[in-house]
Biotite code that builds the C-alpha atoms (Angstrom):
import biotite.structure as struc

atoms = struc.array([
    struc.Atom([0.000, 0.000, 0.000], chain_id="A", res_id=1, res_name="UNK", atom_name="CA", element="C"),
    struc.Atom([1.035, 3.645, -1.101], chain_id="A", res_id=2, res_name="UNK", atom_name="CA", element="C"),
    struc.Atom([1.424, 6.032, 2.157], chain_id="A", res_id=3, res_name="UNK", atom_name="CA", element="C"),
    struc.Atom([0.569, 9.598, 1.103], chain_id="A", res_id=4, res_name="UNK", atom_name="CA", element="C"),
    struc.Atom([3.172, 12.973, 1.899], chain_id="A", res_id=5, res_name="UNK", atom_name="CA", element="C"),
    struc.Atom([0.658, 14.405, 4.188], chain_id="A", res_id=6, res_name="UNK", atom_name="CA", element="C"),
    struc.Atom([-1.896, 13.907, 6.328], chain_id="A", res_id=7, res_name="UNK", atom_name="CA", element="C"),
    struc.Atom([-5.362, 13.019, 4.413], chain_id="A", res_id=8, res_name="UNK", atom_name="CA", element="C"),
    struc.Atom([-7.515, 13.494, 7.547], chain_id="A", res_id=9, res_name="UNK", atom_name="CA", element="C"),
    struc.Atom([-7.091, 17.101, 8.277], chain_id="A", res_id=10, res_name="UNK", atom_name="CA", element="C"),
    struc.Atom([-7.500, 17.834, 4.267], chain_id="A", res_id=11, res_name="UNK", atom_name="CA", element="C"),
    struc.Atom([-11.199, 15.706, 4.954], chain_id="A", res_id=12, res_name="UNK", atom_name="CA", element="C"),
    struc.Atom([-11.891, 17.732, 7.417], chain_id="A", res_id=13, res_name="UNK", atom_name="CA", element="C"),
    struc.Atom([-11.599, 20.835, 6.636], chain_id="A", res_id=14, res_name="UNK", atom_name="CA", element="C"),
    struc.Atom([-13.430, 20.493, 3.467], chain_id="A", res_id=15, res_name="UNK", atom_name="CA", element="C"),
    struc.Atom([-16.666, 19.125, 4.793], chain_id="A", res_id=16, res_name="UNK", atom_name="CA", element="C"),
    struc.Atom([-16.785, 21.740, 7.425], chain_id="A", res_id=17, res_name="UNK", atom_name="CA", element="C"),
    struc.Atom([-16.432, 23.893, 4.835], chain_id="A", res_id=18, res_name="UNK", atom_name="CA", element="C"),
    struc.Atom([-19.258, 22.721, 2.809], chain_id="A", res_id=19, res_name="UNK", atom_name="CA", element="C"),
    struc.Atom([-21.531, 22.635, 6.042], chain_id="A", res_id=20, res_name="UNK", atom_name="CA", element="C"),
    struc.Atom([-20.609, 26.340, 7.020], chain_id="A", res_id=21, res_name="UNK", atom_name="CA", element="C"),
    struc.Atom([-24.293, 27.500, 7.336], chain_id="A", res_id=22, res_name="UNK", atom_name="CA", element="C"),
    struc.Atom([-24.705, 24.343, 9.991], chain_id="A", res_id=23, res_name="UNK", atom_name="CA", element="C"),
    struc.Atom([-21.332, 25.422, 12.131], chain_id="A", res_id=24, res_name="UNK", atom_name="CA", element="C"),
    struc.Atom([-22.714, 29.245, 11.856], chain_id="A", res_id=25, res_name="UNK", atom_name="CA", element="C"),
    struc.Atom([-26.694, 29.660, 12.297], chain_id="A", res_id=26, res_name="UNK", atom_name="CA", element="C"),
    struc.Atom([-28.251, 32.096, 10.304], chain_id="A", res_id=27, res_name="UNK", atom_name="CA", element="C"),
    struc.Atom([-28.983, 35.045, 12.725], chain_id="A", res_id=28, res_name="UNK", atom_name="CA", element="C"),
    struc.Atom([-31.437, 36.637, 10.348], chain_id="A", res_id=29, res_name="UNK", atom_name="CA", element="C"),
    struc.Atom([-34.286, 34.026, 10.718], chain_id="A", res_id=30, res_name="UNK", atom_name="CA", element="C"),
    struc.Atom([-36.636, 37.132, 11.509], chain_id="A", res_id=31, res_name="UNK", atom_name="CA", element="C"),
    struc.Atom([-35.745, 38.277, 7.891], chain_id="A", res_id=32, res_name="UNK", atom_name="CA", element="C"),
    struc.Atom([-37.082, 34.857, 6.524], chain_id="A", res_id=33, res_name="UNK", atom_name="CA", element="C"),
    struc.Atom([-40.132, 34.661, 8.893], chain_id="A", res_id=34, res_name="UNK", atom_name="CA", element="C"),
    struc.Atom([-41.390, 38.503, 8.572], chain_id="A", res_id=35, res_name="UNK", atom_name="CA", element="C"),
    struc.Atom([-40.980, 38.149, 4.124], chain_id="A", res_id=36, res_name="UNK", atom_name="CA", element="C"),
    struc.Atom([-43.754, 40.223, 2.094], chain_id="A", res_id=37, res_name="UNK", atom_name="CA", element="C"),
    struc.Atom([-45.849, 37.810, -0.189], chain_id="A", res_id=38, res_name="UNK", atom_name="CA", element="C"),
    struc.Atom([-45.660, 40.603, -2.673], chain_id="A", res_id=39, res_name="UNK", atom_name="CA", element="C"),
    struc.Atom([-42.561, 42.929, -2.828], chain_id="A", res_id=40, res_name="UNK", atom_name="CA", element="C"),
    struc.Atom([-44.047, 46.857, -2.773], chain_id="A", res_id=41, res_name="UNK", atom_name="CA", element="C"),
    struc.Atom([-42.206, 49.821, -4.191], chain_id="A", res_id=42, res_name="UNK", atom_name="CA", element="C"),
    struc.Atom([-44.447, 52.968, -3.714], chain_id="A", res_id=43, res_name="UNK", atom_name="CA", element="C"),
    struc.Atom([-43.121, 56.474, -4.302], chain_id="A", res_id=44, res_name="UNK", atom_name="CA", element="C"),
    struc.Atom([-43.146, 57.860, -1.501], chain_id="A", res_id=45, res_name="UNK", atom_name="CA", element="C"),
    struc.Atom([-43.020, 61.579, -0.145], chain_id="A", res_id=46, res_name="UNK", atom_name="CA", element="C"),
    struc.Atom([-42.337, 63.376, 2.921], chain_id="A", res_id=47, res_name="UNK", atom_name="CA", element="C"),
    struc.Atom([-45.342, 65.411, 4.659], chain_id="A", res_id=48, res_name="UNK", atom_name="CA", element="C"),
    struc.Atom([-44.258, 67.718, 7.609], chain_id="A", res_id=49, res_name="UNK", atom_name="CA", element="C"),
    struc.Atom([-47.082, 69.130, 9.693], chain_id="A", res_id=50, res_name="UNK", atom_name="CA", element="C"),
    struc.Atom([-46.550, 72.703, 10.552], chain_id="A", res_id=51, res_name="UNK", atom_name="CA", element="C"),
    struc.Atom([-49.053, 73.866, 13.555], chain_id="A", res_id=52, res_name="UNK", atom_name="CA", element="C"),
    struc.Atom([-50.661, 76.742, 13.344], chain_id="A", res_id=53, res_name="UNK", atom_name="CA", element="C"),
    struc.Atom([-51.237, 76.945, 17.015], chain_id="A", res_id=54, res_name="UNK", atom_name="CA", element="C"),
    struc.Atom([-48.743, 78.219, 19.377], chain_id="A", res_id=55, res_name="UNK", atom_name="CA", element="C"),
    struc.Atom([-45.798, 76.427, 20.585], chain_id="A", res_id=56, res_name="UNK", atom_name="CA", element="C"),
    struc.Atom([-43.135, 76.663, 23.000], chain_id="A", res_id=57, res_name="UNK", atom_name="CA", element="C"),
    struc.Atom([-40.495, 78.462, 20.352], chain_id="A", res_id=58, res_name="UNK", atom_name="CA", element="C"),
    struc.Atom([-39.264, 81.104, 22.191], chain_id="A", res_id=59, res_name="UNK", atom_name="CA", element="C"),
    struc.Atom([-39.476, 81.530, 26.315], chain_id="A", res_id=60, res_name="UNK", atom_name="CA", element="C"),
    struc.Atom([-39.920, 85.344, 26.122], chain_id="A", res_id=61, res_name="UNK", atom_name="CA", element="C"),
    struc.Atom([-42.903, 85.875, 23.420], chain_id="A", res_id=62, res_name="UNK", atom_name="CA", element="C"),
    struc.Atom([-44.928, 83.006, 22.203], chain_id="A", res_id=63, res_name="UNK", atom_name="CA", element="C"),
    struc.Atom([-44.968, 82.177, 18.496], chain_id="A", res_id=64, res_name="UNK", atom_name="CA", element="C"),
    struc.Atom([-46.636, 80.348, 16.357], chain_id="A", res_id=65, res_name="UNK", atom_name="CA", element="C"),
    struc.Atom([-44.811, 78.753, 13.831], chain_id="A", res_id=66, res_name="UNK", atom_name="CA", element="C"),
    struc.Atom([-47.434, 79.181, 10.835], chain_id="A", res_id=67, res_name="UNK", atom_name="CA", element="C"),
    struc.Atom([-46.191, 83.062, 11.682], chain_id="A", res_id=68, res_name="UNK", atom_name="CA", element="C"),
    struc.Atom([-42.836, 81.834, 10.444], chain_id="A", res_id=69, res_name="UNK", atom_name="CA", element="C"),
    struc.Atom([-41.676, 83.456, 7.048], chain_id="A", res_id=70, res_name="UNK", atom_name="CA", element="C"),
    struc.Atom([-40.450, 80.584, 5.934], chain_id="A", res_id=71, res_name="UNK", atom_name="CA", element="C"),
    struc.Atom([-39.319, 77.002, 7.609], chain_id="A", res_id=72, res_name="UNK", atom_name="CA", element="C"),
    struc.Atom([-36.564, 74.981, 6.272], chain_id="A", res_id=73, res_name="UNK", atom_name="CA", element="C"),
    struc.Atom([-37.187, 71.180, 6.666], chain_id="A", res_id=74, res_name="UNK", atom_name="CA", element="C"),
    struc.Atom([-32.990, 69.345, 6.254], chain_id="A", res_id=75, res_name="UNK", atom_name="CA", element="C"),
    struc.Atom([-32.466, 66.000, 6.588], chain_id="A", res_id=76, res_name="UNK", atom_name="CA", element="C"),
    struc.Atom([-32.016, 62.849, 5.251], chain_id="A", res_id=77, res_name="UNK", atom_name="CA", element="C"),
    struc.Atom([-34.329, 59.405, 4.190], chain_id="A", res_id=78, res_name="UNK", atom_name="CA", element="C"),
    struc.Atom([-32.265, 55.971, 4.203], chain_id="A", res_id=79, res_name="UNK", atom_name="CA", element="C"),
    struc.Atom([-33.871, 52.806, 3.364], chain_id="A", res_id=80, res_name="UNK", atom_name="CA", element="C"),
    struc.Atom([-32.122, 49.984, 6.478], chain_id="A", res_id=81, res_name="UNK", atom_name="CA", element="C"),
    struc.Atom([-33.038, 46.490, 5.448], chain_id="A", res_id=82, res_name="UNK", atom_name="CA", element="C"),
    struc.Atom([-34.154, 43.382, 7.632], chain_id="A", res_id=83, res_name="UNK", atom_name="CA", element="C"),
    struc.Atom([-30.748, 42.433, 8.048], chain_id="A", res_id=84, res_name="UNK", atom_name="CA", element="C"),
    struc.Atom([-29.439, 45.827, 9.055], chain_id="A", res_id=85, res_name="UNK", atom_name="CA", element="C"),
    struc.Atom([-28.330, 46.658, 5.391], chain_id="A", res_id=86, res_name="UNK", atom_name="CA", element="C"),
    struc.Atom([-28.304, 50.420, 4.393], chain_id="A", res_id=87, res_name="UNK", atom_name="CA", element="C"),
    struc.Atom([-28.673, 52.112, 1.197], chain_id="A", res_id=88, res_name="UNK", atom_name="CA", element="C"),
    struc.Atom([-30.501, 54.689, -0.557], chain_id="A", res_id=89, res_name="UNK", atom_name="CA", element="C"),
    struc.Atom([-29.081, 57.467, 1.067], chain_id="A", res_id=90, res_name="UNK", atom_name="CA", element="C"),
    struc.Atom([-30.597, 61.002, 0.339], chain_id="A", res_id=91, res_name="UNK", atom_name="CA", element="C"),
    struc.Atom([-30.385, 64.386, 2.039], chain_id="A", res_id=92, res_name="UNK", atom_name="CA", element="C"),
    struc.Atom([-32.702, 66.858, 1.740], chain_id="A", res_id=93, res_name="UNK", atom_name="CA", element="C"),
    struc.Atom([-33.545, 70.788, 2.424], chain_id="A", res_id=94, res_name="UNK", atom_name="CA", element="C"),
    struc.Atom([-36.522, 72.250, 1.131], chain_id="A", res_id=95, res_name="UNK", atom_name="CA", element="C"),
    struc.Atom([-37.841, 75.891, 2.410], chain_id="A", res_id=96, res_name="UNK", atom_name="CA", element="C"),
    struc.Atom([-41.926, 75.948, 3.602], chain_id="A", res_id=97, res_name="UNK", atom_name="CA", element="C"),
    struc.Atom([-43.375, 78.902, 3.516], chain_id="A", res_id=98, res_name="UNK", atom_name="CA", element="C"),
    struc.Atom([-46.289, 78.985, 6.128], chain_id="A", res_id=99, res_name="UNK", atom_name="CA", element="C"),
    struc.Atom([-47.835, 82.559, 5.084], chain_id="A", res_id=100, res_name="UNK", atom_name="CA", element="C"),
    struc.Atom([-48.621, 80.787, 1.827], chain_id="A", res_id=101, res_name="UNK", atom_name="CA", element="C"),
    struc.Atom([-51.233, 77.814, 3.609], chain_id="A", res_id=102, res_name="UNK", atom_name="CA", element="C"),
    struc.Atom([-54.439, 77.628, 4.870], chain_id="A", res_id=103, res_name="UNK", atom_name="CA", element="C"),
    struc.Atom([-54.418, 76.635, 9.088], chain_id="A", res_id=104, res_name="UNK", atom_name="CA", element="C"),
    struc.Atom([-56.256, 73.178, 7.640], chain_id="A", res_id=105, res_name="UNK", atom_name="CA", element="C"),
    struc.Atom([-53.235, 72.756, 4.897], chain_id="A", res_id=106, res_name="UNK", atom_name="CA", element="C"),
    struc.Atom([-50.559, 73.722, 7.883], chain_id="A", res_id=107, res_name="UNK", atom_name="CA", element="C"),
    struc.Atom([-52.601, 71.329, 9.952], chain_id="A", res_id=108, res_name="UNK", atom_name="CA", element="C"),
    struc.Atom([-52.875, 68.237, 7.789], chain_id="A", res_id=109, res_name="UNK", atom_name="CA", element="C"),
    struc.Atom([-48.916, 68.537, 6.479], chain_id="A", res_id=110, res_name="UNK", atom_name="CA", element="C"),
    struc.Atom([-47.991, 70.107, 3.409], chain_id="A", res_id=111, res_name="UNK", atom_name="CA", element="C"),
    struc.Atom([-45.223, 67.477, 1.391], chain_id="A", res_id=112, res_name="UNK", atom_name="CA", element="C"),
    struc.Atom([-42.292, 68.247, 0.582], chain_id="A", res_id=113, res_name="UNK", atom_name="CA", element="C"),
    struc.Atom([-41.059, 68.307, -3.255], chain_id="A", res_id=114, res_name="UNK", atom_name="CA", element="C"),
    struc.Atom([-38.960, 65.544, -3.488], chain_id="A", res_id=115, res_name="UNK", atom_name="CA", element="C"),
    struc.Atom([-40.205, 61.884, -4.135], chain_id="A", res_id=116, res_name="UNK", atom_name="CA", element="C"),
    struc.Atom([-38.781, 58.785, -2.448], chain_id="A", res_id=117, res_name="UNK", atom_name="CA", element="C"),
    struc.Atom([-39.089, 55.195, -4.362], chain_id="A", res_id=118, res_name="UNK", atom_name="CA", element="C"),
    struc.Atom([-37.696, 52.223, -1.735], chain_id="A", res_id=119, res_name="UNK", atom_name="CA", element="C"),
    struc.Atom([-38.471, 48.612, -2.656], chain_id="A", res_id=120, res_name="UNK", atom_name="CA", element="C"),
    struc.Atom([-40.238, 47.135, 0.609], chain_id="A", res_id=121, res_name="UNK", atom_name="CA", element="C"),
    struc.Atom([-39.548, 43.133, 0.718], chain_id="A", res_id=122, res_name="UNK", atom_name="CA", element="C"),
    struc.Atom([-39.795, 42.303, 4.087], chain_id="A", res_id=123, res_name="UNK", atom_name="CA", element="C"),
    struc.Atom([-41.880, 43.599, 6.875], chain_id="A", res_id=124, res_name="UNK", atom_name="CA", element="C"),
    struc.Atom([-39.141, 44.517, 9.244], chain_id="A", res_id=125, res_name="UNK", atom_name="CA", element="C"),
    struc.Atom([-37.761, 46.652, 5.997], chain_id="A", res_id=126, res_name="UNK", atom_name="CA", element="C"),
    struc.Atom([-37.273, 50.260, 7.191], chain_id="A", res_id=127, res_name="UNK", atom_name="CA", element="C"),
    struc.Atom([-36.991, 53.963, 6.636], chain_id="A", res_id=128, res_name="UNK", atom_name="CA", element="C"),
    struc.Atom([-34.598, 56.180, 8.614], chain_id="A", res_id=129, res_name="UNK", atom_name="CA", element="C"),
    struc.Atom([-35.755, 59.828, 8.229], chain_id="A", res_id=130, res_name="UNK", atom_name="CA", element="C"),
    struc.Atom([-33.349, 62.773, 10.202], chain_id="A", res_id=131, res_name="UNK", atom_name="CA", element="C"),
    struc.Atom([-35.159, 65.670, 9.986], chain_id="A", res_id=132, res_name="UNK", atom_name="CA", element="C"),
    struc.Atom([-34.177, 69.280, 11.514], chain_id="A", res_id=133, res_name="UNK", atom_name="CA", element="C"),
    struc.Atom([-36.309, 72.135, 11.371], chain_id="A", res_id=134, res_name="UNK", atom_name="CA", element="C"),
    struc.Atom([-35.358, 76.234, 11.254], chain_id="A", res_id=135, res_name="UNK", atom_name="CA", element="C"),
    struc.Atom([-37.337, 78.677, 11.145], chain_id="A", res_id=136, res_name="UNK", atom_name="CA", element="C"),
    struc.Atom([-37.457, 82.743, 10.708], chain_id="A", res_id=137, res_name="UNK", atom_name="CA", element="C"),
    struc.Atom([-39.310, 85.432, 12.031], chain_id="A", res_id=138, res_name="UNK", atom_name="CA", element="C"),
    struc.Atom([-40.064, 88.748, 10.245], chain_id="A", res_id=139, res_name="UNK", atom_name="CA", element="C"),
    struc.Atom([-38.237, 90.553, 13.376], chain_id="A", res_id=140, res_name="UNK", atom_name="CA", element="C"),
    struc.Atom([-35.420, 88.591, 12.473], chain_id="A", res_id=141, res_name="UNK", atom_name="CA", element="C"),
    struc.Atom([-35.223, 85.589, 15.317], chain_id="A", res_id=142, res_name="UNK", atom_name="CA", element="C"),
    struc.Atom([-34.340, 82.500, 13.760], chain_id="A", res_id=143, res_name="UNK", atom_name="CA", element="C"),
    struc.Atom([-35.183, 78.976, 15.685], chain_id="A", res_id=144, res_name="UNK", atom_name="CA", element="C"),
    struc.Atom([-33.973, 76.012, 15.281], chain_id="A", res_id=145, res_name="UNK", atom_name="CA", element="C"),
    struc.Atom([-35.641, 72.547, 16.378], chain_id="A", res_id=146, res_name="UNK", atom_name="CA", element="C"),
    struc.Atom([-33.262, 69.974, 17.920], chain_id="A", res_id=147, res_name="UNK", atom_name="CA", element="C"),
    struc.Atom([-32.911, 67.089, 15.363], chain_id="A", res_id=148, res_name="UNK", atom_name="CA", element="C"),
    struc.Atom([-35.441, 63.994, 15.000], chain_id="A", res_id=149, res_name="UNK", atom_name="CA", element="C"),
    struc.Atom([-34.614, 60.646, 14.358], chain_id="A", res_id=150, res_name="UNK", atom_name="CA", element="C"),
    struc.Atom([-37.502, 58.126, 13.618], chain_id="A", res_id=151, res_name="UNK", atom_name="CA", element="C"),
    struc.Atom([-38.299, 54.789, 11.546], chain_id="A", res_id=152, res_name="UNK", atom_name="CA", element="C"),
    struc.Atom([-40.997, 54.397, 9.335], chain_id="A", res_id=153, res_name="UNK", atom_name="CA", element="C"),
    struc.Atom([-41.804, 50.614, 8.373], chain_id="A", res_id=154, res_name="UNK", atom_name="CA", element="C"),
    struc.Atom([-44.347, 49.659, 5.173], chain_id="A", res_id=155, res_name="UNK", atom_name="CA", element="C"),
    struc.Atom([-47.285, 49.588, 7.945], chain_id="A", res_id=156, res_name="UNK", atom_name="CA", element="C"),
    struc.Atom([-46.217, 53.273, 8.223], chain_id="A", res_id=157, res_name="UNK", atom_name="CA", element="C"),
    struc.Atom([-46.722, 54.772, 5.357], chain_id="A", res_id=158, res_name="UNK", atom_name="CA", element="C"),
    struc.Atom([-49.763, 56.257, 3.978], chain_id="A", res_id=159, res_name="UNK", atom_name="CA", element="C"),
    struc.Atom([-51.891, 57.517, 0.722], chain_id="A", res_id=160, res_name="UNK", atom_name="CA", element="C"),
    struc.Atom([-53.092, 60.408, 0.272], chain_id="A", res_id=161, res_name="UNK", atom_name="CA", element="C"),
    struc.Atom([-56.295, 59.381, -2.064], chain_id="A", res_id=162, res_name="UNK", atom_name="CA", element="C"),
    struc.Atom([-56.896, 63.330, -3.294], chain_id="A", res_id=163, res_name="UNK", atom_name="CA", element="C"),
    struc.Atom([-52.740, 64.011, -4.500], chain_id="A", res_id=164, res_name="UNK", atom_name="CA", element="C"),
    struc.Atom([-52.701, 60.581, -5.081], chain_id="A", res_id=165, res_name="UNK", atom_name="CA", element="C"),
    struc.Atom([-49.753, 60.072, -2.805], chain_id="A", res_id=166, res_name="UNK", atom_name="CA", element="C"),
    struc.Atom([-47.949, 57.755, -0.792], chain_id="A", res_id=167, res_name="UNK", atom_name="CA", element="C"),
    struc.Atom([-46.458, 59.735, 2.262], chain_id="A", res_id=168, res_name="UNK", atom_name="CA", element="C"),
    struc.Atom([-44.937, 59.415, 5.337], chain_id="A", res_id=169, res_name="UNK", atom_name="CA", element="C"),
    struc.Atom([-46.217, 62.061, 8.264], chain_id="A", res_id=170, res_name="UNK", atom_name="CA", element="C"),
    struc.Atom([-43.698, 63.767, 10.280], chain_id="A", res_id=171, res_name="UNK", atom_name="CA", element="C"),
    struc.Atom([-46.225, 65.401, 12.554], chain_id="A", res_id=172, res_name="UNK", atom_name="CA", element="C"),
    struc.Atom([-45.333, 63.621, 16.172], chain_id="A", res_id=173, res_name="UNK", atom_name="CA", element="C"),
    struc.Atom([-41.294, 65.160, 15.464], chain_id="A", res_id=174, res_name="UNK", atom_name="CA", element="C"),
    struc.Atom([-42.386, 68.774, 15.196], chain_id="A", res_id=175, res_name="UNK", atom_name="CA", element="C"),
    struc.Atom([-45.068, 69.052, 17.789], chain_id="A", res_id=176, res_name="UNK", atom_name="CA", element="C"),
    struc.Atom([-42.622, 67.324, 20.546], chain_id="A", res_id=177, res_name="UNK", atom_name="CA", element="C"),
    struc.Atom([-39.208, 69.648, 19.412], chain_id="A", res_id=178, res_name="UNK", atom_name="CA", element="C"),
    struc.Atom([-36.973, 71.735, 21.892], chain_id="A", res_id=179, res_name="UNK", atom_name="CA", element="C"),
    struc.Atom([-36.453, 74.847, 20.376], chain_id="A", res_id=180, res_name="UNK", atom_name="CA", element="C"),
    struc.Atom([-33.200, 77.113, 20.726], chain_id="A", res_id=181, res_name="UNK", atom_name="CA", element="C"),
    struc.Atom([-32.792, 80.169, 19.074], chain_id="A", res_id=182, res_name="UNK", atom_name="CA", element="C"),
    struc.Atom([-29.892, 80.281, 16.929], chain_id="A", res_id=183, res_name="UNK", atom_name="CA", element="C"),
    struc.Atom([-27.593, 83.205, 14.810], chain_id="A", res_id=184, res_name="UNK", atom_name="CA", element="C"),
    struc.Atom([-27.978, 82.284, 11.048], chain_id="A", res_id=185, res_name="UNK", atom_name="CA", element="C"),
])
């Protein structure tokens, strides 16, 4: 019998444990696999920021009310985070609002903001990450700025607007529960 330059056993070895890597390593994501749409969804999908009419605790010395505001700038950003933790679909935004040009119901109910999202939704655990920071002037020249908001929006989250004919996520709970400091510029 022929005797082989190395050992065969090791070689064996490490080949099958190889090939049985997903048995040595469990899958951590089995919530990925158990919470998977039946039908993948990929709305288009914008941004609606609720600016109250009423007052609200802006400024300790005189009481404002930010629909008195001559214009509101909304910055942030919208990432998609997937099941698994994944991110991507990273974009930042900065439109201007200009309250004097609303209705109290349309400064009420949320007026959207101008750019449209599109995310593919696969899984239900699939999830938005919107940072959203709020500033806002005064025609005597204060300028306030809200602390910054960090939320997640899941599919379930989302809604549609059946008159625009829009798919939109509301960012009313951020604004009416903001810290306000008054800033410079």
């Amino acid at each position: 019998m022929k005797r082989f330059g190395f050992p065969l056993l090791p070689v064996v070895v490490f080949c099958l444990a190889g090939f049985h890597s997903c048995e040595l390593f469990p899958d951590f994501n089995d919530d990925c696999d158990s919470t998977k749409m039946i039908d993948v969804k990929e709305p288009i999908i914008y941004l609606r920021s609720v600016l109250p009419p009423g007052s609200m605790n802006i400024d300790s010395d005189i009481t404002r009310k930010l629909a008195n505001a001559t214009h509101v700038q909304v910055s942030g950003s919208i990432q998609k985070v997937y099941c698994n933790g994944k991110k991507s679909g990273y974009f930042d935004f900065s439109p201007n609002l200009y309250p004097g040009d609303y209705t109290e119901a349309e400064l009420t109910s949320g007026l959207f903001l101008p750019q449209p999202y599109q995310y593919k939704f696969q899984n239900d655990l699939d999830k938005l990450l919107v940072i959203v920071t709020y500033k806002a002037w005064f025609s005597d020249g204060a300028i306030f700025e809200s602390h910054t908001f960090t939320d997640d929006y899941f599919f379930k989250d989302i809604k549609y607007e059946v008159n625009q004919i829009k798919y939109y996520i509301k960012l009313d709970q951020l604004l009416l529960e903001t810290q306000w400091r008054r800033v410079s510029s």
